[in-house]
C-alpha positions as CSV (number, residue, x, y, z in Angstrom):
1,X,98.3,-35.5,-171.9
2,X,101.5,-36.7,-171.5
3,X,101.7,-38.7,-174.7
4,X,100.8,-34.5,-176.3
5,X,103.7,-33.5,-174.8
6,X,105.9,-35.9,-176.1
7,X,104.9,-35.9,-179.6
8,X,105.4,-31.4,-179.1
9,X,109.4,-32.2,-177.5
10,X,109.9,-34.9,-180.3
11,X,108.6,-32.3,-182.5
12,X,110.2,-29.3,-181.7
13,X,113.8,-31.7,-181.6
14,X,113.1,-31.9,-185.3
15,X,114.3,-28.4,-185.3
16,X,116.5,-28.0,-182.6
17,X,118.1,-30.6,-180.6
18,X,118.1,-28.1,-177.5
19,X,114.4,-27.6,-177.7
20,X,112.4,-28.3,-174.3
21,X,109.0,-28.4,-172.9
22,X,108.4,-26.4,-169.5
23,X,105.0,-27.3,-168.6
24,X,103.0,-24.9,-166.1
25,X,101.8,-27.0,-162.7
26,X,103.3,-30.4,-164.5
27,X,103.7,-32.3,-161.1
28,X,101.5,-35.3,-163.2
29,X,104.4,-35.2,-166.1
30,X,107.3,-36.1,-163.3
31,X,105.9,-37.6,-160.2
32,X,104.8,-41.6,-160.1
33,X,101.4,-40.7,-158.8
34,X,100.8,-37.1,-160.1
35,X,100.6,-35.5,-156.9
36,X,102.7,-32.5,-156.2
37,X,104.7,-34.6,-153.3
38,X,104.7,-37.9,-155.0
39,X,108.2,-39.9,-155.8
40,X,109.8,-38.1,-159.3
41,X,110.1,-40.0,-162.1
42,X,113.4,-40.8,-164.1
43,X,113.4,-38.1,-166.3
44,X,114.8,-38.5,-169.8
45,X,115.7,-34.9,-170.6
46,X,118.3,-35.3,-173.4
């Protein structure tokens, strides 16, 4: 899944460089062990 929503931000960047991916109940996309009050990842959000 979170390979998907790369590929749809890399995408959608194609387009417009501002473009960004909100994803509903995510906590898997930016925690290191997808619980809702794991450690965040780095996020890369240029």
């Amino acid at each position: 899944m979170r390979r998907l929503v790369i590929a749809i931000s890399q995408y959608g960047k194609k387009f417009d460089k501002n473009f960004i991916v909100i994803p509903q109940n995510g906590f898997e996309f930016i925690t290191k062990d997808g619980s809702a009050s794991g450690e965040l990842r780095r996020i890369n959000a240029t």
